[in-house]
C-alpha positions in Angstrom: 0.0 0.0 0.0 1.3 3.6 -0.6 1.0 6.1 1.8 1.1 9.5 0.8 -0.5 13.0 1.8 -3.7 14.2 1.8 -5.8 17.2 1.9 -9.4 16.6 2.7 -12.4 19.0 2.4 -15.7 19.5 3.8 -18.5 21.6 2.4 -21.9 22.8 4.4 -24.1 20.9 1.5 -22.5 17.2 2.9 -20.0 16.9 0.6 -16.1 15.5 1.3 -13.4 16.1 -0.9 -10.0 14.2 -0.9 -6.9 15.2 -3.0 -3.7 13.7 -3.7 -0.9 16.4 -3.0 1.9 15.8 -5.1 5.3 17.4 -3.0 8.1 17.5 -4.9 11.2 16.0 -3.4 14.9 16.9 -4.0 15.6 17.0 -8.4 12.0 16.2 -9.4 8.6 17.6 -9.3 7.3 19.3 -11.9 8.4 23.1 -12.8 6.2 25.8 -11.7 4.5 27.5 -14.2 4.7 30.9 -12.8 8.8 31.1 -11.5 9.7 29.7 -15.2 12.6 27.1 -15.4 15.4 29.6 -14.6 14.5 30.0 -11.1 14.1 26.2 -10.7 11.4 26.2 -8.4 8.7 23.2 -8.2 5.4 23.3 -7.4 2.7 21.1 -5.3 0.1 20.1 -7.1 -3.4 18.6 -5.2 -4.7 15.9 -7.7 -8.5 14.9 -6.6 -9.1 11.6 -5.7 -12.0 10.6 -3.8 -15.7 12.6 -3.7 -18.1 11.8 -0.8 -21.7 12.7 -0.9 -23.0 12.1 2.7 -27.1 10.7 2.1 -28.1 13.0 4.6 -26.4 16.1 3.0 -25.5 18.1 7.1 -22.9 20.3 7.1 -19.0 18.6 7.4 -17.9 19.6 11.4 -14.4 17.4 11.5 -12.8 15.4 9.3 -9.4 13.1 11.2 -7.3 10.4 9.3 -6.9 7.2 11.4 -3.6 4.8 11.7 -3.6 1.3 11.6 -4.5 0.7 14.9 -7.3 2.9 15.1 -5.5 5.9 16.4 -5.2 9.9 15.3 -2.2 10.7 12.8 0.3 12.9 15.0 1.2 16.4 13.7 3.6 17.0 11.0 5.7 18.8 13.1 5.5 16.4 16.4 6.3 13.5 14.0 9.6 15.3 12.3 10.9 16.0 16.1 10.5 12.8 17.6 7.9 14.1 20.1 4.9 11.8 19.3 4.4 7.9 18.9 4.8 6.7 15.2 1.8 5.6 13.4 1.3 2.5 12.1 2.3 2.9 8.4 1.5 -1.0 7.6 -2.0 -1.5 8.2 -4.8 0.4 6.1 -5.8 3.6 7.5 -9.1 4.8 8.0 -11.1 8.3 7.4 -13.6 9.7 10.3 -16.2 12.1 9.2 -18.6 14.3 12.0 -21.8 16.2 10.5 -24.1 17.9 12.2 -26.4 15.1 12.6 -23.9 12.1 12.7 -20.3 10.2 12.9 -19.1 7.9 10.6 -16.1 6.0 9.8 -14.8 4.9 6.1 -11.7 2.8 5.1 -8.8 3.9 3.2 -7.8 3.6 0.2 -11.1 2.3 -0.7 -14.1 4.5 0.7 -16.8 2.3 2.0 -18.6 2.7 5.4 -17.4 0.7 8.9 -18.9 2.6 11.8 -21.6 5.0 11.9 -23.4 7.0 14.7 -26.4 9.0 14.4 -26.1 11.1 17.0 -29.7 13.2 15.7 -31.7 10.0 15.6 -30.5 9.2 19.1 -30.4 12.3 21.2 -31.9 14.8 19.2 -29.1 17.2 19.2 -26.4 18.6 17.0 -22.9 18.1 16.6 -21.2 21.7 17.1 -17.6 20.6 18.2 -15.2 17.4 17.8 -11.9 16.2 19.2 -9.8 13.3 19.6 -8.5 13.3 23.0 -5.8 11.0 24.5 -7.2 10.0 27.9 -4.5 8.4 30.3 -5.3 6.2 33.2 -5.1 7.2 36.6 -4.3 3.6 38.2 -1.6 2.6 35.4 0.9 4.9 34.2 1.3 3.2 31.3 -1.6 2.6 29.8 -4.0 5.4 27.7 -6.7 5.3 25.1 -8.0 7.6 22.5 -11.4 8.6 22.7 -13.9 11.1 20.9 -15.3 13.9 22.7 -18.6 15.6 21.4 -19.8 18.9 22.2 -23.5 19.5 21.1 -26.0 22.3 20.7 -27.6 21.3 23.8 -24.0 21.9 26.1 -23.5 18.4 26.9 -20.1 16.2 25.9 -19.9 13.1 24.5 -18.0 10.4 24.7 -17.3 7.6 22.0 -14.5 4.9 21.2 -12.6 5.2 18.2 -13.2 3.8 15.6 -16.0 1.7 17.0 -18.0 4.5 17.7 -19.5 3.0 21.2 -21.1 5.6 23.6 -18.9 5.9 27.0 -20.4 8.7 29.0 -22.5 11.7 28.7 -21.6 15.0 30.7 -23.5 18.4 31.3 -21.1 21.4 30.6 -22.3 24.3 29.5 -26.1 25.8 29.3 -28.2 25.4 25.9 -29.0 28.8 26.1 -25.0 30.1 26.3 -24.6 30.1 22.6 -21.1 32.1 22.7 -20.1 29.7 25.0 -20.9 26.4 23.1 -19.2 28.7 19.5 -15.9 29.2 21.8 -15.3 26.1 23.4 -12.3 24.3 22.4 -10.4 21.1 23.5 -6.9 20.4 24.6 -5.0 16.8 23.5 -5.3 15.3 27.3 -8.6 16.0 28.3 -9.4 19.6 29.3 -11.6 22.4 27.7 -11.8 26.1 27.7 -15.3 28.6 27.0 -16.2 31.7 27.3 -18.4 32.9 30.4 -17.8 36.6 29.5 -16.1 38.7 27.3 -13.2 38.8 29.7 -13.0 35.0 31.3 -13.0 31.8 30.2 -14.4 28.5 32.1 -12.0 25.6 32.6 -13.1 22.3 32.2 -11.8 18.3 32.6 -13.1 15.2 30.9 -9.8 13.0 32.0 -9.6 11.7 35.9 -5.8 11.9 35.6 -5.5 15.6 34.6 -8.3 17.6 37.2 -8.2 21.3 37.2 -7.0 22.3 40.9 -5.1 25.4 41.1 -1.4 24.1 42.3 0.4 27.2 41.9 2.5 29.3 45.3 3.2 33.1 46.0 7.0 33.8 46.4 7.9 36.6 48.6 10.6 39.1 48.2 11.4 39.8 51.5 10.7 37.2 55.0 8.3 37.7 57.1 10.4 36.9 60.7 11.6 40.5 62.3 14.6 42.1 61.0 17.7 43.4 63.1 18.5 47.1 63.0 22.7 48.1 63.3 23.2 47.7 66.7 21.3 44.3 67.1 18.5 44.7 68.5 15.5 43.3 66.7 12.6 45.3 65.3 9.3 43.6 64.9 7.2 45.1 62.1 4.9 47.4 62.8 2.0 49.1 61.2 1.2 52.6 59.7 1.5 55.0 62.1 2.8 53.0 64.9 6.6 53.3 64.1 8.8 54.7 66.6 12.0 56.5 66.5 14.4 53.4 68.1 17.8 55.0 67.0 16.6 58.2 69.9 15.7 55.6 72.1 19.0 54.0 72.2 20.7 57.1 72.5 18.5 57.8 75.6 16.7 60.5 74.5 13.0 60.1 75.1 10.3 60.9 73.1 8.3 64.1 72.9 4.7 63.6 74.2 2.2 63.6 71.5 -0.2 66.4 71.1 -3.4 66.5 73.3 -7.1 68.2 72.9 -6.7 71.0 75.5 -5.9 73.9 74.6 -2.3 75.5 75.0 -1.3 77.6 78.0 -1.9 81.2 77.7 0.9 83.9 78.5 -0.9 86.6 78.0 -4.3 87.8 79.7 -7.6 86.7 78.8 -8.3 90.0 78.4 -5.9 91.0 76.0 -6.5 91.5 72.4 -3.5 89.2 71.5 -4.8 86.6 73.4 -5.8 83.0 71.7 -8.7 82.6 73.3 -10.6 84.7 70.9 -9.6 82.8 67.9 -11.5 79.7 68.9 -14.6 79.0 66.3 -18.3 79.4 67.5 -20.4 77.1 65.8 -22.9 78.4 67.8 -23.8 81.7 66.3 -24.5 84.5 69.4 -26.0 81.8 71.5 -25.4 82.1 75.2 -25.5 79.5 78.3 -29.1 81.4 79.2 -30.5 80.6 76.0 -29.9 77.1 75.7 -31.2 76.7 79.3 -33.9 78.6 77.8 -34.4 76.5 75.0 -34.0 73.1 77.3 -36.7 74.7 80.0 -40.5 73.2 80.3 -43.1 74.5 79.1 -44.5 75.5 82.3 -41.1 77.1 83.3 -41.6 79.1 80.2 -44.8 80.4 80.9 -43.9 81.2 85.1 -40.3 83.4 83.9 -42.6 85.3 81.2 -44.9 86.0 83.7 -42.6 87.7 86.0 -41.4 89.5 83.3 -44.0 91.2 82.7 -44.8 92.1 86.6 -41.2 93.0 86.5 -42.0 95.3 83.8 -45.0 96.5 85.4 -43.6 98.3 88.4 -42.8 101.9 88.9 -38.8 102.2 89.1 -38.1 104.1 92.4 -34.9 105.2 94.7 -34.0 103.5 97.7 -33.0 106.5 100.0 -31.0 104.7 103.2 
């Protein structure tokens, strides 16, 4: 069997379209058109070579390439560096193809139908996201499985085997009616999920039991906590705003000046004196007196006895006391 790349192709109407890319390799390939044969330049040219018209014509969602055993092909990239497991190149390879309404796996080279799932037919939902997740096992550290995870247009995951297609578990994630968060969900390659609650934060999520999301993170400190010693050895314990004393003056034995109190300053000159700081003091109490708020505080019937002796008072003829 020849094993070659690929470019695969999914339209809205249903439709699946596989080319043949033909890379040239080092003194072959054929000469690009548009650099002319001077410049020497090749080009890569996608030859088509299979069509697929799914029968109930839903939109394409995810189209993956399956190895030999049944597993994803590893990025180009992870491949070249030696950072991923290498495919089984002898075996035939298989095509898995997610609509809307179903999944459904075909062999390679020759396109006929293994696996299917309707997914519509059975929980009347839609496919709106697919990935294929490498789950590893919490009891064994050696052993792992690739699995399909589902996200619909109801917010729940799905689980299936690959490529048999068997349902493993069902999971509620995000609410029906969070649309933006169901558009911007995406997976990660071990387990874990990402969507937006608001335009600002995004929602972590795990499918795996190996990999759980619990924050294991610590705060470094630039400076410890303990008390730190001043020059001459004595320790000095922190302290807060406001409370910080001079230590240096007491070591020297001078003692501190006593703070500030509420009564007022000691006059040296006369209260009667125009300089003096008495009269500067503020009266929020307009031209009221010590009469007048005893006034004020008085009864009624107090009231009513001192105006009556003013008026008597008021009443009598003024007259000179002769002794």
């Amino acid at each position: 069997t020849h094993h070659g790349p690929t470019l695969w192709a999914g339209t809205n109407s249903g439709s699946v379209y596989a080319y043949a890319l033909e890379v040239p390799g080092v003194g072959s390939g054929r000469v690009c058109e548009r650099g002319g044969a001077n410049e020497g330049s090749a080009c890569v040219e996608a030859v088509l070579g299979k069509e697929i018209q799914l029968m109930h014509r839903a939109p394409v969602v995810s189209i993956s390439v399956l190895d030999g055993r049944g597993k994803p092909l590893p990025d180009p990239y992870e491949a070249s560096q030696d950072l991923a497991i290498a495919p089984d190149m002898t075996n035939a390879h298989s095509v898995l193809i997610a609509s809307e309404e179903q999944l459904k796996v075909f062999s390679l080279p020759k396109v006929s139908a293994k696996t299917k799932f309707k997914l519509t037919a059975h929980e009347g939902c839609r496919v709106r996201k697919v990935a294929l997740v490498l789950f590893n096992s919490a009891a064994q550290e050696d052993y792992s499985e690739h699995a399909l995870v589902c996200l619909t247009n109801l917010g729940d995951m799905h689980l299936f085997t690959i490529p048999g297609l068997r349902p493993q578990v069902r999971y509620d994630c995000i609410r029906k009616e969070d649309i933006s968060g169901i558009a911007s969900c995406v997976f990660t390659k071990n387990g874990q999920g990402f969507y937006l609650i608001s335009p600002s934060e995004y929602e972590r999520f795990s499918l795996s039991a190996k990999v759980l999301t619990e924050p294991l993170c610590s705060v470094q400190l630039d400076r410890p906590l303990e008390s730190t010693a001043t020059n001459d050895g004595t320790a000095m314990h922190p302290q807060a705003n406001g409370t910080h004393r001079n230590q240096t003056g007491q070591a020297e034995g001078r003692t501190e000046e006593p703070p500030y109190t509420l009564s007022s300053p000691i006059l040296e000159t006369p209260l009667d004196s125009p300089l003096s700081c008495a009269d500067l003091t503020l009266d929020t109490t307009g031209d009221l007196t010590v009469e007048d708020v005893r006034d004020f505080l008085t009864t009624v019937d107090e009231a009513e006895n001192n105006l009556r002796n003013m008026k008597e008072e008021e009443g009598r003829s003024t007259g000179i006391l002769i002794n």
